[in-house]
ZAZA-603482 format. One record per residue (C-alpha): residue in one letter; x, y, z. Coordinates in steps of 0.25 Angstrom, whole numbers, padded with zeros to 4 digits, always signed. Layout:
<nodes>
AXYZ;...
</nodes>
This chain:
<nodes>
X+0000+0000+0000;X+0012+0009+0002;X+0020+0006-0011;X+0004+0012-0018;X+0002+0024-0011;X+0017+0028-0013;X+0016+0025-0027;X+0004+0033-0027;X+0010+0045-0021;X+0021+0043-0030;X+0011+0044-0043;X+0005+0056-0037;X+0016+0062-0034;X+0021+0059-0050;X+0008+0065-0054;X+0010+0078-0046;X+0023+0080-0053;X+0017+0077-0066;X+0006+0087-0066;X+0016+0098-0058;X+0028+0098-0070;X+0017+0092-0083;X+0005+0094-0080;X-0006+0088-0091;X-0020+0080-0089;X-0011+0067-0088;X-0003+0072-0077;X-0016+0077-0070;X-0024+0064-0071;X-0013+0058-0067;X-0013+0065-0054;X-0028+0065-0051;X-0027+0051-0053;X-0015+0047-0046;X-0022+0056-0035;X-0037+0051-0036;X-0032+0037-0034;X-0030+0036-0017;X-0042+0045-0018;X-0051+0032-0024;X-0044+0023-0017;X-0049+0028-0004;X-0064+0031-0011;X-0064+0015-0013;X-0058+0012+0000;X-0069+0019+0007;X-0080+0014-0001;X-0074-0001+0001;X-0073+0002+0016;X-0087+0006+0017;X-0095-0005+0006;X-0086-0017+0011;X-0092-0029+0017;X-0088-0041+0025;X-0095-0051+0032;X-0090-0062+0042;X-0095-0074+0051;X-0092-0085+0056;X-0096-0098+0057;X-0100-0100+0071;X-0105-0092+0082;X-0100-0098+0094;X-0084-0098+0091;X-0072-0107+0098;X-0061-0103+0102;X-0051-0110+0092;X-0061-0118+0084;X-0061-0113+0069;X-0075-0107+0066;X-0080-0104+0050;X-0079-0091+0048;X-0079-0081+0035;X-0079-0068+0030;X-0086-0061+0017;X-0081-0050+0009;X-0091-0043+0002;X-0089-0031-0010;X-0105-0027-0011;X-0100-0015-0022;X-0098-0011-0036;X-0082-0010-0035;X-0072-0020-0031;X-0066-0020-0018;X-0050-0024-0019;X-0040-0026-0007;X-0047-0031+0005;X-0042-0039+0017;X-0046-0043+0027;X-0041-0044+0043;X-0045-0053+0054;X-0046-0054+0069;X-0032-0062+0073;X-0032-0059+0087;X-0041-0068+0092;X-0046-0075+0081;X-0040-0081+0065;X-0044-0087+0053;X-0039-0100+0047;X-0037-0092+0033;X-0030-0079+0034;X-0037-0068+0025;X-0027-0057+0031;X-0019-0058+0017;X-0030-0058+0007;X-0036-0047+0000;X-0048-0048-0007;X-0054-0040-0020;X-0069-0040-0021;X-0078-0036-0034;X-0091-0029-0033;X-0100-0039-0027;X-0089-0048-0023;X-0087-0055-0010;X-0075-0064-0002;X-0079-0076+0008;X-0069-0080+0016;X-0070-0092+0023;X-0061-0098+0034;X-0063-0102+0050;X-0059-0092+0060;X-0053-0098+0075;X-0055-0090+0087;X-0042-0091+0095;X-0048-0087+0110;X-0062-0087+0117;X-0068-0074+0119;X-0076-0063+0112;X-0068-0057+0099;X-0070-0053+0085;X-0066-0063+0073;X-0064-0061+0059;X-0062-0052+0050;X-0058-0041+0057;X-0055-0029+0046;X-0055-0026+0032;X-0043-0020+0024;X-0047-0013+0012;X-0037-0008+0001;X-0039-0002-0010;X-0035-0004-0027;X-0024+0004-0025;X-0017-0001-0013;X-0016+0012-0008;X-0028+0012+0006;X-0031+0002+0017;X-0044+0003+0024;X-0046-0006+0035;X-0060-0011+0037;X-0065-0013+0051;X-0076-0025+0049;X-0089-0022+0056;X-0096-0033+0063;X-0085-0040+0066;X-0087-0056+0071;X-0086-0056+0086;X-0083-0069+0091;X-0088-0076+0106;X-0077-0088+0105;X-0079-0099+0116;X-0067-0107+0122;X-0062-0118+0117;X-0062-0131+0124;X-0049-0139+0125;X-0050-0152+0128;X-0038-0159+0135;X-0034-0172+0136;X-0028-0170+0150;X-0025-0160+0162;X-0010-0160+0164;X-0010-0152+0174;X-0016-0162+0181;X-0011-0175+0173;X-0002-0180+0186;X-0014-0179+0195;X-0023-0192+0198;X-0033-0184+0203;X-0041-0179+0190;X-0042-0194+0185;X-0048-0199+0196;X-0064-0201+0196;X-0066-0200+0211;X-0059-0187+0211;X-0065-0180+0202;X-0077-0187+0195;X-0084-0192+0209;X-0092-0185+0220;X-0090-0188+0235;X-0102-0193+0243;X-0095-0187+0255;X-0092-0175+0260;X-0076-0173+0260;X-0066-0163+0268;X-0055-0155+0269;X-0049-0145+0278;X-0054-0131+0275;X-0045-0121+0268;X-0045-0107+0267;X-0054-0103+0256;X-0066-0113+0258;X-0078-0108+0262;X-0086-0111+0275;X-0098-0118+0268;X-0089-0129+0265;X-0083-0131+0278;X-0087-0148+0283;X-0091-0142+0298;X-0092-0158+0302;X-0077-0161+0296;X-0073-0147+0304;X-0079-0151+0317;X-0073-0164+0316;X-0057-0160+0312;X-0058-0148+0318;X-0052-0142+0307;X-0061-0136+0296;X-0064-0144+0286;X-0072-0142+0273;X-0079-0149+0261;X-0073-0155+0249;X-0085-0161+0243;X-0099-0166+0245;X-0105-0175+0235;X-0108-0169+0218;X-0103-0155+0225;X-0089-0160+0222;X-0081-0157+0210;X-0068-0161+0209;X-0062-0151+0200;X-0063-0136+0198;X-0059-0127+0188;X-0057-0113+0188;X-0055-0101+0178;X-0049-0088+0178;X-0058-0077+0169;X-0053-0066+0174;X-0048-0056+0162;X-0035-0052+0164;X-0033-0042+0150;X-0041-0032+0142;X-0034-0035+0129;X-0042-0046+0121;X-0027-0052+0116;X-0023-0055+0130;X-0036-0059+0137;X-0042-0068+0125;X-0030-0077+0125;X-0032-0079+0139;X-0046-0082+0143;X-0048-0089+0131;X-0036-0099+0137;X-0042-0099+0150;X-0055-0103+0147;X-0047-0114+0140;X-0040-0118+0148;X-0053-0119+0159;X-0062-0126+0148;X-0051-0137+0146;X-0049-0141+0161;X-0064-0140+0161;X-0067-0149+0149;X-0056-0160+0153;X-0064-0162+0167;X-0078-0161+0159;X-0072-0171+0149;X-0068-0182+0158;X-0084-0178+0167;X-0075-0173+0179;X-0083-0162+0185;X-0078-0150+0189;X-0082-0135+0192;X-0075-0123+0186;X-0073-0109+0191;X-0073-0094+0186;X-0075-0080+0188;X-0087-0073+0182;X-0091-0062+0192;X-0091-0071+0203;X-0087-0087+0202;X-0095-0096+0192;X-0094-0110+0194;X-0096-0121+0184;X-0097-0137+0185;X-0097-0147+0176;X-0098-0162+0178;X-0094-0167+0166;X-0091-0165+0151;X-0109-0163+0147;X-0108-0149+0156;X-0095-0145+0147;X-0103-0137+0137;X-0111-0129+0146;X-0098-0126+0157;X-0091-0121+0142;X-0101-0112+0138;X-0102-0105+0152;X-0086-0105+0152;X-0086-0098+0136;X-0094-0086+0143;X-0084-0082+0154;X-0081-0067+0155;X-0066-0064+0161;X-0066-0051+0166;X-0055-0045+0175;X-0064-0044+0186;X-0062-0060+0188;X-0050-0063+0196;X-0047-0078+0197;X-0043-0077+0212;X-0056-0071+0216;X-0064-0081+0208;X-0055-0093+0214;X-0056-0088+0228;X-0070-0091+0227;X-0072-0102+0221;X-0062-0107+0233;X-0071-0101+0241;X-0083-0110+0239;X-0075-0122+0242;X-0078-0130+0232;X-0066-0130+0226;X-0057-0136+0236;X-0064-0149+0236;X-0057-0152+0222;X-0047-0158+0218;X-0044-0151+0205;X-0044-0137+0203;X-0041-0129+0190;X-0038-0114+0189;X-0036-0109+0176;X-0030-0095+0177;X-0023-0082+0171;X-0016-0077+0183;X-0010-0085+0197;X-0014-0075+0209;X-0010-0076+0222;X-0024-0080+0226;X-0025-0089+0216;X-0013-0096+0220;X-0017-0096+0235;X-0031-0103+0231;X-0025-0113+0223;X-0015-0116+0234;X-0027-0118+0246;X-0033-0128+0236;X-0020-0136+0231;X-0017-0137+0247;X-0033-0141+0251;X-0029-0153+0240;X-0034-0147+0226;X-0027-0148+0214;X-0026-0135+0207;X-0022-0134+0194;X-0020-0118+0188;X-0018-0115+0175;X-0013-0102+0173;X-0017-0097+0157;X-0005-0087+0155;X+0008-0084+0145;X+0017-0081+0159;X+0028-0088+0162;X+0024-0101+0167;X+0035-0105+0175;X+0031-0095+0188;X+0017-0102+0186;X+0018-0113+0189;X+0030-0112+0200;X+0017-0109+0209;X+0010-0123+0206;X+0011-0135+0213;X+0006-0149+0213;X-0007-0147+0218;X-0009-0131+0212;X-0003-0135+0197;X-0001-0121+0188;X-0002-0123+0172;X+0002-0111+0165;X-0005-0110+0152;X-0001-0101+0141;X-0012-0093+0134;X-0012-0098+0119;X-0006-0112+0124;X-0015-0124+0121;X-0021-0131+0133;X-0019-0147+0129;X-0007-0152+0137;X-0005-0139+0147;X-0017-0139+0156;
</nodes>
């Protein structure tokens, strides 16, 4: 585009000194045209830029994070002139097309259109715009670029993805998770342990106090106990969509996958998050996976919901330190966190955190332990073989 509107100063320069030293009708027209031609050009840009139309959809409404979805785009010259030098520019960020249209340019006659054709992949969960995200207009001469700013741009509502993992290795040494009493079977009996700080009073065994004196509170009567417990960070730690999308949409991947091993093999178990207050979820086996998914797809993070606070009380209703598995998955380590997941690694739970962050990994994990086990998970790292 340079090299043309250099040359074309250098022909209206040429034809300035042709009609100052000669003069003559030849010389003139020459100038008048030489300077009627960016004058046109823009003229045609303008009408373009106004008179064009695209259209895009995709194939389905209810989009997955990283399953390929049909998708196209249609450009359309509704005119009596030709349209000439048009590209197109997508949304990369969060999103990309199995066929790259970046590089072509395309030419359309009067009543002419282009279908393009491909499968768009949405790369994280969340709420962003797909597609086609501007239109680049040239015109004959190469000498202006208008950038068209498409209208009614395609938002999409992206779920997560399920990952389904052939094992836990964070937890592949322990007997514990393969064995159907622990966590498949319900006591008939009501079973103790000495209270720690933390649990709440309403669980406290008055019969098992009076009788060690010590206080002492329940683990679990009867169906009211669940073995397993798993909790999730939606707390939103950025304001920038390229920092926070990656993460959440990694979190909740991380949360769905633990979740759907125990559904899988029908272990039952309760899961944990934040959303203005602590919303608990249980599910006995893989039948009330799709309905436990779809209440998981609608979580909000917002900064308002710190990890710690959510823990402390789900710790605090006491149901939790009857497990024997516990499962954090988490952004941040805070003091308290670290203090929470201690008292129940020492009242005989094991706690397993994975913490989803590009930190070094190495001062992480030096705070885990055998009981409290810490995984550090990369943000774009897959999951199979690392949780």
């Amino acid at each position: 585009m340079k090299v043309h509107r250099c040359l074309l100063v250098g022909l209206w320069v040429l034809a300035l000194t042709a009609i100052s030293f000669y003069g003559g009708a030849i010389s003139y027209g020459f100038f008048f045209g030489v300077t009627l031609v960016p004058v046109i050009s823009l003229i045609y840009l303008l009408c373009v830029y106004f008179r064009f139309k695209i259209y895009q959809e995709t194939g389905k409404k209810n989009l997955v994070c990283g399953q390929p979805t049909p998708y196209f785009f249609i450009l359309q010259n509704e005119d009596w002139f030709a349209y000439t030098g048009i590209s197109v520019r997508m949304h990369s960020s969060f999103s990309y097309v199995e066929e790259s249209f970046e590089n072509v340019e395309y030419e359309l006659l009067p009543g002419d259109k282009s279908i393009c054709e491909t499968t768009l992949v949405c790369k994280y969960r969340g709420e962003y715009e797909i597609g086609v995200r501007e239109v680049v207009l040239t015109d004959f001469f190469r000498l202006f670029r208008f950038h068209y700013v498409v209208s009614g741009q395609i938002k999409a509502v992206v779920s997560p993805a399920v990952v389904q993992i052939q094992e836990l290795k964070s937890i592949a040494d322990l007997p514990v998770p393969v064995q159907r009493d622990t966590l498949g079977s319900t006591e008939p009996d009501i079973l103790v342990r000495d209270y720690v700080e933390g649990d709440s009073l309403k669980q406290v065994h008055w019969k098992a106090t009076a009788r060690e004196q010590k206080l002492k509170v329940r683990v679990m009567t009867g169906k009211e106990n669940q073995s397993i417990s798993i909790f999730c960070d939606t707390r939103r730690y950025s304001e920038d969509m390229r920092e926070f999308l990656p993460l959440e949409n990694k979190i909740l991947e991380a949360f769905l996958a633990v979740s759907y091993y125990f559904a899988g093999a029908d272990k039952a178990f309760n899961a944990y998050y934040g959303q203005s207050g602590v919303v608990r979820n249980h599910v006995e086996d893989v039948s009330g996976f799709d309905d436990f998914y779809h209440r998981v797809s609608e979580i909000n993070f917002d900064r308002k919901e710190h990890p710690q606070d959510v823990l402390e009380q789900v710790t605090g209703q006491g149901i939790i330190w009857g497990n024997s598995l516990v499962f954090c998955v988490l952004h941040e380590l805070s003091p308290v966190i670290l203090d929470i997941t201690e008292r129940l690694a020492a009242g005989g739970v094991i706690v397993v955190i994975y913490v989803i962050t590009d930190e070094d990994p190495k001062e992480l994990v030096k705070q885990g332990s055998t009981r409290r086990r810490i995984v550090v998970l990369p943000v774009e790292a897959a999951l199979e073989g690392r949780l």
